[in-house]
N, C-alpha and C positions, 0 to 999 in steps of 0.2 A: 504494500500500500504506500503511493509516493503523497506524502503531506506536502510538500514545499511547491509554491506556482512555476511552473517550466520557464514561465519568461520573465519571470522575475529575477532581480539580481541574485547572488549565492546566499546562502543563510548564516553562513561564516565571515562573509566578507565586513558585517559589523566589527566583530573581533577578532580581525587580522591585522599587526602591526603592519601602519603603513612605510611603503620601501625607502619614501625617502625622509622619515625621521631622524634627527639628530641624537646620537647616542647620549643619553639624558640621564640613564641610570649605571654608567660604567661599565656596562656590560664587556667592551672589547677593552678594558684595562686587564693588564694583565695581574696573576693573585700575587701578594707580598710571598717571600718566600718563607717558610715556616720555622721558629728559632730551635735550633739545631740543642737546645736545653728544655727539657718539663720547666711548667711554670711550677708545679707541687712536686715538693721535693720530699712530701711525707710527713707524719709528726714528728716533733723533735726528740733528740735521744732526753732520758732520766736519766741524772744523776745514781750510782751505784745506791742502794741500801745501809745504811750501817751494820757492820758484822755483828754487832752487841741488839741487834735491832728483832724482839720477840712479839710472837703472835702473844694477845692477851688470854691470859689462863681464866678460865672457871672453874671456878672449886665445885666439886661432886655436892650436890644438895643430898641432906640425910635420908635414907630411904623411908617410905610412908608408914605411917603408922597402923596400927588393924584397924579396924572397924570394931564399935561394940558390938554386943550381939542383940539380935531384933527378937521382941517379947510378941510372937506370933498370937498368941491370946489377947493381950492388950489393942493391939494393931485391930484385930477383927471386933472388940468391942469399941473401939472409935469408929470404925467405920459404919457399926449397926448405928452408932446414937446421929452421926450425919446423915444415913439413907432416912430416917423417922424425920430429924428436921427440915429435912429438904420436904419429905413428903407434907408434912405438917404444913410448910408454909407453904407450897404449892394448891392446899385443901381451902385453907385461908384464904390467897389469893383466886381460886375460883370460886368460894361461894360469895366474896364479895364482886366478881364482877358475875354472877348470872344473879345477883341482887338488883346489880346497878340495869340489867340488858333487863330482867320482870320489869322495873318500875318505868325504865323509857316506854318500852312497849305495850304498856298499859297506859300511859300516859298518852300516846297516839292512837291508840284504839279509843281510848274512852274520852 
Protein backbone atom coordinates (compact mmCIF):
# COMPACT_ATOMS: atom_id res chain seq x y z
CA UNK A 1 0.00 0.00 0.00
CA UNK A 2 1.99 3.24 -1.23
CA UNK A 3 0.64 6.26 1.39
CA UNK A 4 2.95 9.19 -0.20
CA UNK A 5 1.36 11.30 -3.54
CA UNK A 6 3.47 10.03 -6.61
CA UNK A 7 3.82 13.65 -7.66
CA UNK A 8 4.60 15.11 -4.98
CA UNK A 9 7.99 16.12 -3.68
CA UNK A 10 9.81 13.11 -1.51
CA UNK A 11 8.71 12.72 2.10
CA UNK A 12 12.21 12.94 3.32
CA UNK A 13 13.29 15.79 1.42
CA UNK A 14 11.96 17.84 4.63
CA UNK A 15 14.60 16.34 6.75
CA UNK A 16 17.58 16.17 4.46
CA UNK A 17 20.41 18.25 5.37
CA UNK A 18 20.67 20.79 2.62
CA UNK A 19 24.06 20.39 0.34
CA UNK A 20 25.19 23.41 0.53
CA UNK A 21 25.01 24.37 4.28
CA UNK A 22 27.96 25.67 6.13
CA UNK A 23 29.53 23.33 8.47
CA UNK A 24 27.89 24.80 11.75
CA UNK A 25 28.26 22.17 14.10
CA UNK A 26 32.01 20.96 13.45
CA UNK A 27 31.22 18.02 12.05
CA UNK A 28 34.54 17.91 9.48
CA UNK A 29 36.82 19.17 12.43
CA UNK A 30 38.91 16.61 13.18
CA UNK A 31 38.79 14.77 17.03
CA UNK A 32 41.50 16.00 19.67
CA UNK A 33 43.79 13.33 20.01
CA UNK A 34 43.19 11.40 23.37
CA UNK A 35 45.72 11.87 26.45
CA UNK A 36 47.94 9.03 26.40
CA UNK A 37 47.32 9.06 30.61
CA UNK A 38 43.78 8.00 32.67
CA UNK A 39 42.29 10.86 34.09
CA UNK A 40 41.57 8.36 37.47
CA UNK A 41 44.40 7.11 38.63
CA UNK A 42 42.29 5.17 41.56
CA UNK A 43 41.84 5.60 45.28
CA UNK A 44 44.78 6.62 47.18
CA UNK A 45 47.06 4.38 48.87
CA UNK A 46 46.47 4.09 53.29
CA UNK A 47 48.94 4.62 55.36
CA UNK A 48 50.30 1.11 56.92
CA UNK A 49 48.26 0.18 60.39
CA UNK A 50 50.05 0.38 63.59
CA UNK A 51 51.76 -3.15 64.56
CA UNK A 52 50.58 -2.58 68.21
CA UNK A 53 47.04 -1.79 66.41
CA UNK A 54 44.00 -4.57 68.02
CA UNK A 55 40.68 -5.45 67.09
CA UNK A 56 38.42 -4.55 70.26
CA UNK A 57 37.90 -7.53 72.72
CA UNK A 58 34.51 -8.40 74.32
CA UNK A 59 34.53 -10.05 77.32
CA UNK A 60 32.30 -13.40 77.39
CA UNK A 61 28.93 -12.37 79.17
CA UNK A 62 28.19 -14.82 82.01
CA UNK A 63 26.01 -17.75 80.96
CA UNK A 64 22.18 -17.45 81.67
CA UNK A 65 20.73 -18.25 84.51
CA UNK A 66 17.73 -21.26 84.99
CA UNK A 67 14.45 -20.47 84.87
CA UNK A 68 12.32 -21.04 88.00
CA UNK A 69 10.09 -23.74 87.92
CA UNK A 70 6.31 -23.10 86.68
CA UNK A 71 3.57 -24.09 89.41
CA UNK A 72 1.24 -25.88 86.67
CA UNK A 73 -1.61 -25.85 89.30
CA UNK A 74 -1.50 -22.30 90.15
CA UNK A 75 -1.18 -21.30 86.32
CA UNK A 76 -4.52 -23.36 85.56
CA UNK A 77 -6.38 -21.79 88.55
CA UNK A 78 -5.43 -18.05 87.14
CA UNK A 79 -6.44 -18.88 84.04
CA UNK A 80 -10.18 -20.58 85.32
CA UNK A 81 -10.61 -17.10 87.45
CA UNK A 82 -9.86 -14.91 83.99
CA UNK A 83 -12.06 -17.22 81.53
CA UNK A 84 -15.28 -16.42 84.43
CA UNK A 85 -14.35 -12.73 84.23
CA UNK A 86 -14.09 -12.39 80.99
CA UNK A 87 -17.31 -14.29 80.67
CA UNK A 88 -18.95 -12.29 83.50
CA UNK A 89 -18.22 -9.14 81.84
CA UNK A 90 -19.16 -10.09 78.47
CA UNK A 91 -22.81 -11.34 80.20
CA UNK A 92 -22.93 -7.72 81.76
CA UNK A 93 -22.03 -6.14 78.71
CA UNK A 94 -24.86 -7.90 76.62
CA UNK A 95 -27.71 -7.68 79.00
CA UNK A 96 -27.13 -4.12 79.12
CA UNK A 97 -27.04 -3.54 75.55
CA UNK A 98 -30.27 -5.98 74.46
CA UNK A 99 -31.78 -3.42 77.43
CA UNK A 100 -30.74 -0.57 75.64
CA UNK A 101 -31.93 -2.39 71.80
CA UNK A 102 -35.85 -3.49 74.09
CA UNK A 103 -36.24 0.11 75.07
CA UNK A 104 -35.39 1.90 71.58
CA UNK A 105 -37.56 -0.56 69.91
CA UNK A 106 -40.36 -0.03 71.91
CA UNK A 107 -39.86 3.35 71.91
CA UNK A 108 -40.50 3.24 67.92
CA UNK A 109 -43.19 0.80 67.81
CA UNK A 110 -45.15 2.51 70.50
Amino acid sequence: MNVSAPTGPDDDAYWKRPDSAPDMFGAARPAPAPDPKPVYEGPPKQPPTSPHWRPPVVSQPPPPRSMPAQDNAALDEAEGAARTTTYGVGLVAGAIALILMCLLCARIIF
